[in-house]
mmCIF file of the C-alpha atoms, coordinates in Angstrom:
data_MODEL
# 
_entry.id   MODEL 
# 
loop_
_atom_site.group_PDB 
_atom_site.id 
_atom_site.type_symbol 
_atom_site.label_atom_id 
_atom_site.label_alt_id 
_atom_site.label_comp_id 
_atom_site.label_asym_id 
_atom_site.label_entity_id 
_atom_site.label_seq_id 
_atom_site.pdbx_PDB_ins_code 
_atom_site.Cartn_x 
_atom_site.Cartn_y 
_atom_site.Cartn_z 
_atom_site.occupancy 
_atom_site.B_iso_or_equiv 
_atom_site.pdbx_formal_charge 
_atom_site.auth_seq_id 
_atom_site.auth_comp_id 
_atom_site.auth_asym_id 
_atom_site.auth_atom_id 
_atom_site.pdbx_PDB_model_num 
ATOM 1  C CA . UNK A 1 1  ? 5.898   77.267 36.138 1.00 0.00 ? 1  UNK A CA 1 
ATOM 2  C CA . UNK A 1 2  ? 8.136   76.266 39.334 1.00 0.00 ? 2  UNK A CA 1 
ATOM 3  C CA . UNK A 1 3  ? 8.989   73.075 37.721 1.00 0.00 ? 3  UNK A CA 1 
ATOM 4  C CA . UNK A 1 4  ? 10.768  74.875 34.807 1.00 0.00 ? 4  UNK A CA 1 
ATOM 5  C CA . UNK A 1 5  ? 11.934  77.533 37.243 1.00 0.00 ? 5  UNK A CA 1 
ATOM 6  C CA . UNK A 1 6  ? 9.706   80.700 36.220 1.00 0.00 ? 6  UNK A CA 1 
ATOM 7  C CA . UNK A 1 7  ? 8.759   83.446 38.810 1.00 0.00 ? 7  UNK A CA 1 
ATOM 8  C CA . UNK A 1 8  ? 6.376   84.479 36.679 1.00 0.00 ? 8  UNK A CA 1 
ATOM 9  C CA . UNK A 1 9  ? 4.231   84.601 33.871 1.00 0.00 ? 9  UNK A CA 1 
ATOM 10 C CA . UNK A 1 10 ? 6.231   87.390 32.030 1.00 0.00 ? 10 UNK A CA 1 
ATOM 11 C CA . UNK A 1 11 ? 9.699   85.109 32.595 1.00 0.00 ? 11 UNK A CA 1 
ATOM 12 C CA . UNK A 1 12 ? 8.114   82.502 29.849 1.00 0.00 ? 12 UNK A CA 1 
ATOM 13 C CA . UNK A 1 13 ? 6.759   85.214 27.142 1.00 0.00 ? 13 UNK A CA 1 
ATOM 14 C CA . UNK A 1 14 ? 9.177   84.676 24.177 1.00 0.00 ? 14 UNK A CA 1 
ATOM 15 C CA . UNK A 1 15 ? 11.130  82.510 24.550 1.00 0.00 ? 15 UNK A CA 1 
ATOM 16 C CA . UNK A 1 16 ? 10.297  80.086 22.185 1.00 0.00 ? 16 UNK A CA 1 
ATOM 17 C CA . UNK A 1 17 ? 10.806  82.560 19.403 1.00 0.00 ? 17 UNK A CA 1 
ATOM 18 C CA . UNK A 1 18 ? 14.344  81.400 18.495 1.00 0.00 ? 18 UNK A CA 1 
ATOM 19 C CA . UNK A 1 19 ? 13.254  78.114 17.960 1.00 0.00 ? 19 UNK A CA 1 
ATOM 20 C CA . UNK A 1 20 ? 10.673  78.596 15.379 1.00 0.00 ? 20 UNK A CA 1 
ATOM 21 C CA . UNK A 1 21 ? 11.257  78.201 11.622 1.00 0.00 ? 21 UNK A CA 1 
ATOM 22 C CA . UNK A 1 22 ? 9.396   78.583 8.330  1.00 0.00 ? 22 UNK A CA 1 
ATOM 23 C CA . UNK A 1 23 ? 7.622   75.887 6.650  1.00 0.00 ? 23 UNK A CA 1 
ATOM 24 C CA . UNK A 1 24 ? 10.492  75.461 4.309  1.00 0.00 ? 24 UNK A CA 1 
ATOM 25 C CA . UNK A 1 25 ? 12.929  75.013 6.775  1.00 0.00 ? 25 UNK A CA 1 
ATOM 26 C CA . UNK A 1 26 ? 11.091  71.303 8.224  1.00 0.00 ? 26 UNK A CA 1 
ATOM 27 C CA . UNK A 1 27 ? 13.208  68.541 7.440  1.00 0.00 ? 27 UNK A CA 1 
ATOM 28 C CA . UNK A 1 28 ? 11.741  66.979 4.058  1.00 0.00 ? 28 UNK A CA 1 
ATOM 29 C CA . UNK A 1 29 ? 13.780  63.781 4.497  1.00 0.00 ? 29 UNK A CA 1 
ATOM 30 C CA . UNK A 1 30 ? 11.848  62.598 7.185  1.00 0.00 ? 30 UNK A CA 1 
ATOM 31 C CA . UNK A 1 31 ? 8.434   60.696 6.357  1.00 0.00 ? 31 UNK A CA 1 
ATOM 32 C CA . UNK A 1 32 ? 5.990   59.675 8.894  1.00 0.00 ? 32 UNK A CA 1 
ATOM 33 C CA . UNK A 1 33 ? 3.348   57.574 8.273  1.00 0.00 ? 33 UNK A CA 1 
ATOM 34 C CA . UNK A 1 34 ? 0.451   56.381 10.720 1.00 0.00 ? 34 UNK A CA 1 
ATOM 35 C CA . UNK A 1 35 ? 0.729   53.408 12.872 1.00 0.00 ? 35 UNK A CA 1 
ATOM 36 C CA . UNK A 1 36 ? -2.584  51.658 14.259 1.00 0.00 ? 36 UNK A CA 1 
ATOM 37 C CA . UNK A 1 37 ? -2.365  49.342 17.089 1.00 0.00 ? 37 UNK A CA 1 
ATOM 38 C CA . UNK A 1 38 ? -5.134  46.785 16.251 1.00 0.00 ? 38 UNK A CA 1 
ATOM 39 C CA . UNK A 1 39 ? -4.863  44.903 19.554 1.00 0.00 ? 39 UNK A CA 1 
ATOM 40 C CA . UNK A 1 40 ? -6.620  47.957 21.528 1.00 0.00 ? 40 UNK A CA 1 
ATOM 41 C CA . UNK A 1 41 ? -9.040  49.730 18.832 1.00 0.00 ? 41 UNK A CA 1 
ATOM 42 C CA . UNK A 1 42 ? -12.220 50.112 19.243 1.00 0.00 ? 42 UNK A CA 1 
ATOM 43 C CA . UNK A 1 43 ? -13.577 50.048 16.196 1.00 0.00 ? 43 UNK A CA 1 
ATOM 44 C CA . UNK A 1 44 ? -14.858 53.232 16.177 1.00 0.00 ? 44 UNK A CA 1 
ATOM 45 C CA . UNK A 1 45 ? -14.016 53.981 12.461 1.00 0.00 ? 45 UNK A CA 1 
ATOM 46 C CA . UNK A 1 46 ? -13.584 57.355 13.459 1.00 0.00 ? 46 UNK A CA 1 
ATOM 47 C CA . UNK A 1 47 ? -9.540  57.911 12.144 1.00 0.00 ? 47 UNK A CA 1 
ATOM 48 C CA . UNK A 1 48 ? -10.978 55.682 9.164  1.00 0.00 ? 48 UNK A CA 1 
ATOM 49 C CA . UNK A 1 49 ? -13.393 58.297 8.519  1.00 0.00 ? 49 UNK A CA 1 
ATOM 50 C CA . UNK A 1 50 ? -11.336 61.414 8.778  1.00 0.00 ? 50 UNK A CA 1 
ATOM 51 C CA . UNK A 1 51 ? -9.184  59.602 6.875  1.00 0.00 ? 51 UNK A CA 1 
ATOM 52 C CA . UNK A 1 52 ? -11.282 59.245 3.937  1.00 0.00 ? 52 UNK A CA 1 
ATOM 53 C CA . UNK A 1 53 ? -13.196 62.774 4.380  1.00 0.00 ? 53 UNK A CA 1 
ATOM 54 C CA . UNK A 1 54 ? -9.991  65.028 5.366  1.00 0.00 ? 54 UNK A CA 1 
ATOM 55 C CA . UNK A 1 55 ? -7.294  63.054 4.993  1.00 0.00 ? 55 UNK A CA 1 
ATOM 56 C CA . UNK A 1 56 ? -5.303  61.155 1.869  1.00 0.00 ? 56 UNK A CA 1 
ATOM 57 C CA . UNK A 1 57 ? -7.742  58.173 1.951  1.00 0.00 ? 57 UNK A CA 1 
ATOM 58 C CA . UNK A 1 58 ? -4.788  55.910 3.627  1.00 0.00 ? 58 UNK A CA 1 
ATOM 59 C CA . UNK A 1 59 ? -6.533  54.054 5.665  1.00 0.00 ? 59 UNK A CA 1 
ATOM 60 C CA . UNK A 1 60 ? -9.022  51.072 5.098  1.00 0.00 ? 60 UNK A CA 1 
ATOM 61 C CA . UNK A 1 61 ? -11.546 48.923 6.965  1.00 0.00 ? 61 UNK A CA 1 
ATOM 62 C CA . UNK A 1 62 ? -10.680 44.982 6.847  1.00 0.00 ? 62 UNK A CA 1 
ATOM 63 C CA . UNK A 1 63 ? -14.105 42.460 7.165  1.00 0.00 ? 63 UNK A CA 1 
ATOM 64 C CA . UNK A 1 64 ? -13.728 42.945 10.973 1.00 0.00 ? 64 UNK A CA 1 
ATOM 65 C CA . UNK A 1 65 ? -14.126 46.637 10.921 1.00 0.00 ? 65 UNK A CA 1 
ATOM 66 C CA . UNK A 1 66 ? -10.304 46.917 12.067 1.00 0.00 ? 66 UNK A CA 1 
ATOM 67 C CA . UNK A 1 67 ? -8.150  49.141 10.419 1.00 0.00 ? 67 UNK A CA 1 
ATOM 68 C CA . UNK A 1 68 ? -5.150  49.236 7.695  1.00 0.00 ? 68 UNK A CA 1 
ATOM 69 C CA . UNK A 1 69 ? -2.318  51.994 6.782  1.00 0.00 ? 69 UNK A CA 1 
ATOM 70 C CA . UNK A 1 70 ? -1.457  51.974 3.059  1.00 0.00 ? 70 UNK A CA 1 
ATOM 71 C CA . UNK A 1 71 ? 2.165   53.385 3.856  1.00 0.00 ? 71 UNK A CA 1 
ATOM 72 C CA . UNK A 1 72 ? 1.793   54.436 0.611  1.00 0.00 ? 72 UNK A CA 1 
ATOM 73 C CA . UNK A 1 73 ? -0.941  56.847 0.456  1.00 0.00 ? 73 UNK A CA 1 
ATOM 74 C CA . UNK A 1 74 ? -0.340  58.267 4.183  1.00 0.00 ? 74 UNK A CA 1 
ATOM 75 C CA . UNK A 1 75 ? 0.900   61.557 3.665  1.00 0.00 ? 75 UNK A CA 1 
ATOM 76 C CA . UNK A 1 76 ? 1.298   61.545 7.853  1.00 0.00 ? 76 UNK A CA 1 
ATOM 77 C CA . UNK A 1 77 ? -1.004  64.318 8.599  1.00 0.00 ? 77 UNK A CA 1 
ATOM 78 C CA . UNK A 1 78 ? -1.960  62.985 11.928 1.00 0.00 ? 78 UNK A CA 1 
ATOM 79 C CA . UNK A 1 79 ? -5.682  63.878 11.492 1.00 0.00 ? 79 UNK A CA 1 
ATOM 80 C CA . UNK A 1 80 ? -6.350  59.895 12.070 1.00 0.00 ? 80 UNK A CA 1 
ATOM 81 C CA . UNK A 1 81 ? -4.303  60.454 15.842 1.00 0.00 ? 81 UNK A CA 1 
ATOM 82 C CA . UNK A 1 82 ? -6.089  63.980 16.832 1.00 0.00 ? 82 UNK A CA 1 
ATOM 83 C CA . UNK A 1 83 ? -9.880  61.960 16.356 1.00 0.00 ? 83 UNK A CA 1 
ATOM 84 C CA . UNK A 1 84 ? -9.296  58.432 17.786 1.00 0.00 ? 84 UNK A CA 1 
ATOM 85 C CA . UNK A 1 85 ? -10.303 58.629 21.753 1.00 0.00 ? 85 UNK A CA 1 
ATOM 86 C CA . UNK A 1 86 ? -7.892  55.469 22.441 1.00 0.00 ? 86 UNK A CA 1 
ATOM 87 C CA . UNK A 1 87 ? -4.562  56.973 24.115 1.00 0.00 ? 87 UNK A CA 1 
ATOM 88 C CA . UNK A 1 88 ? -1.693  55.488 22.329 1.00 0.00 ? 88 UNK A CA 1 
ATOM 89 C CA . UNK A 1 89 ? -3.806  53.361 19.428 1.00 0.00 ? 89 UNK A CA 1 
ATOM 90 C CA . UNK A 1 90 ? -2.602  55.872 16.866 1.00 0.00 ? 90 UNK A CA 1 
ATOM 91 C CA . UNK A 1 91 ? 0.443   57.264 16.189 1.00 0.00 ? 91 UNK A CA 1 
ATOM 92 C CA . UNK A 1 92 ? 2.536   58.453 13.646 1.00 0.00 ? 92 UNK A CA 1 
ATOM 93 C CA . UNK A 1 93 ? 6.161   56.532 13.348 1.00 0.00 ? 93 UNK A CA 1 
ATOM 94 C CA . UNK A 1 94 ? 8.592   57.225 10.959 1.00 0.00 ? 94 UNK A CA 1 
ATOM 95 C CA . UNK A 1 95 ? 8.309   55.444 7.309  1.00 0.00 ? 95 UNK A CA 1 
ATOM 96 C CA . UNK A 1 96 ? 10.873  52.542 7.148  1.00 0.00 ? 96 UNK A CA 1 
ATOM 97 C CA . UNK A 1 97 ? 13.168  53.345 4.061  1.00 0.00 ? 97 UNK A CA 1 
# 
């Protein structure tokens, strides 16, 4: 709280209300897709595996167990970044045009 300057508790309560939107106001333009650093996974197949079970099926397993982004498919939910315990392996980046 001191480092953003509040007293209190009651200083911060709403004031990110004027900054929230509806779903139909988020830029549609914009597509992210997942990005997998294959240099430090861990072969976990855990964002393979939400993937597959909650996700848009995006994301494949090569013969070393490493995975693959079909830009295609990956409707950039993030569900494959919120399970995979290696900081910074995956990420969501914005789809090349």
């Amino acid at each position: 709280m001191e480092e953003k300057g509040f007293a209190s508790v009651s200083e911060m309560v709403g004031k990110i209300l004027p900054k929230l939107g509806t779903h139909e106001s988020l830029n549609k333009k914009k597509r992210m897709v997942c990005s997998i650093n294959r240099d430090i996974c861990v072969k976990d197949d855990l964002c393979y595996i939400a993937c597959q079970d909650g996700g848009h099926q995006a994301i494949t397993l090569d013969d070393k167990r490493l995975p693959a982004v079909d830009e295609e498919k990956c409707a950039g939910c993030g569900l494959c970044v919120l399970v995979c315990p290696v900081y910074d392996c995956v990420s969501l980046k914005e789809k090349a045009k």
